[in-house]
Each structure stands twice: as C-alpha cells, then as structure tokens.
N, C-alpha and C positions, 0 to 999 in steps of 0.2 A: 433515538439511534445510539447504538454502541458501537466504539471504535476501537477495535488494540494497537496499541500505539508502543513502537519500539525503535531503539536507537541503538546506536555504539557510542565510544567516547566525542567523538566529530558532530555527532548528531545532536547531541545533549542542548544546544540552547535554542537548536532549531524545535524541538519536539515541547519547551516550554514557552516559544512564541505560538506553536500551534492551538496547545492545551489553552494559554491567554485568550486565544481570540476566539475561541469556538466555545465557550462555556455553558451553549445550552447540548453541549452533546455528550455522553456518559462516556468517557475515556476510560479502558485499562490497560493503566500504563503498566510494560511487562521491562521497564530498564531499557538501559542502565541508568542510574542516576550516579555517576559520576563520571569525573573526566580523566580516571585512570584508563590507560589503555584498554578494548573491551571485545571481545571476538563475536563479530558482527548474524555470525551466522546463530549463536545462539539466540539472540534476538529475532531473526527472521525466521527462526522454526518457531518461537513462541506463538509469534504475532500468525503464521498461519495454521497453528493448530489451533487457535481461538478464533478465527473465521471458518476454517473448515469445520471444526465442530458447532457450529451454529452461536456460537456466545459470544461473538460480535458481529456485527453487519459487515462493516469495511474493519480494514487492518491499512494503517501508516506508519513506513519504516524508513529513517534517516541516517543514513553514514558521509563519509567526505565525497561519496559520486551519486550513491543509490546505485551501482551496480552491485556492485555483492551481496549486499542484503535483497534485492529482486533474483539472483542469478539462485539464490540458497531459499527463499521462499517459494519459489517455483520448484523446488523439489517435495514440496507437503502437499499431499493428492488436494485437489479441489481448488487449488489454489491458482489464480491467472492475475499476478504481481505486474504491474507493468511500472516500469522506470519512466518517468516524466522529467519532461523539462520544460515545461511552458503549458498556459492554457488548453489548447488544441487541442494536443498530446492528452490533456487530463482529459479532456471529454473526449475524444474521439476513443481512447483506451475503455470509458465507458458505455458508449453510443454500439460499436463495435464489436469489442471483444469482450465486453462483461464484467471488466477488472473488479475484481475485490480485494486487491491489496494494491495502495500506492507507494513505490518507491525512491523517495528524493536524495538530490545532493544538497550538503548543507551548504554549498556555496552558490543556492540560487538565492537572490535578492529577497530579503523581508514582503517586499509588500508582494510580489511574484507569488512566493511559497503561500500567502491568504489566498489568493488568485486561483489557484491552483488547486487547492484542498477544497476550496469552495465549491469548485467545477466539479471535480471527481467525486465530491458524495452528496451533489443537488442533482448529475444527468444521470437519464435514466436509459435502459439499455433499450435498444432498436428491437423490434421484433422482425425486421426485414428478413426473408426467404433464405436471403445469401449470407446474412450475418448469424441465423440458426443455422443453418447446414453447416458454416466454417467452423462455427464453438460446439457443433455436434463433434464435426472430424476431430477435434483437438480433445473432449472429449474421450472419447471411443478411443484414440489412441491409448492416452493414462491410463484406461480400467483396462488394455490389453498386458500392461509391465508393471 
C-alpha cells in the first residue's frame, strides 16, 4: 500500500509518529519537513494530486485542526478528504463515503491518531445501494464544474 503523506509546520511531528508506526506501508512524504511557518494548501494539493492520479492509495494530511488541509484537498477532482476526529469518524468516512484522503488535527492524542490511521486505511467501503447512489450524486456533481 502507498500513502502521500503531507503536513504544514503544526503537523510535522505528528506525520513522523505516523511514518514510526506504520512501517510496513510505502509513504510519500510530499512535506514539509520543517517547522518554519508552511502554507498548508500546498501540501493538500500535493497529497491529492498523488491519489487522484492513482500513485497512491490513501493520502494523510496534518495541520493544527485538519480543516484547511481537508477544506483545500477537496478542491483536487477525485478526491473525498474527510477530516476526522476519532475512530468512528475514520471508519465511517470509509464504510460510507469512500474517503481517500484523511485529515487530522495535530492536537488529537498520540495513541488516538494510530487508532485512527489504522481504521481508515484497514475498512473497506460498503457497497450498500444508498451509499453508491450518494458517492454516485457527489460524483456526477464534480464532472458537471
């Protein structure tokens, strides 16, 4: 499995407790690697033009909330970023909606953020009637704009 994996300056030591723990998984990390100030959206166009183009499976992106980087990866076609904050959240954003990008705050708990990262790229998407028709609509929107 490959993962692009991107951050801003906030996210930085969150994205190398991740890289620690997950080491049977092929990361490319698209930055920053420092903790100068770092503008969050270029990261979240990297991380989803490397899943939308098929050269990674999942995409994980970490700033001080995860909403900017979710809010700005959701503008790269193909891409359904979902900002998590707990377990549930990570699987249901999979089960559900199909996420292929997850988007943390670095202010969720160490052992949380394994919790989480674990869920999101072990469940696997629902094939249920109502959860294709709804990623159909969401779909069909994008290829209309």
């Amino acid at each position: 499995m490959k993962v692009a994996i991107g951050n801003d300056h906030r996210g930085l030591d969150t994205k190398k407790l991740i890289m620690e723990n997950f080491k049977e998984i092929e990361f490319i990390d698209v930055g920053t690697n420092s903790y100068e100030s770092a503008d969050h959206p270029i990261y979240a166009f990297k991380v989803g033009e490397k899943v939308a183009k098929g050269e990674a499976d999942f995409g994980i992106l970490i700033c001080g909330t995860g909403i900017g980087m979710s809010i700005a990866c959701n503008k790269v076609k193909k891409i359904r970023c979902a900002k998590v904050n707990n377990v549930e959240e990570a699987i249901l954003s999979r089960q559900h909606n199909d996420a292929n990008v997850l988007a943390l705050s670095s202010k969720i708990k160490k052992e949380e953020i394994i919790k989480i990262v674990k869920s999101f790229l072990t469940t696997k998407t629902l094939e249920d009637n109502k959860y294709v028709k709804r990623r159909n609509m969401i779909t069909e929107y994008e290829n209309e704009y």
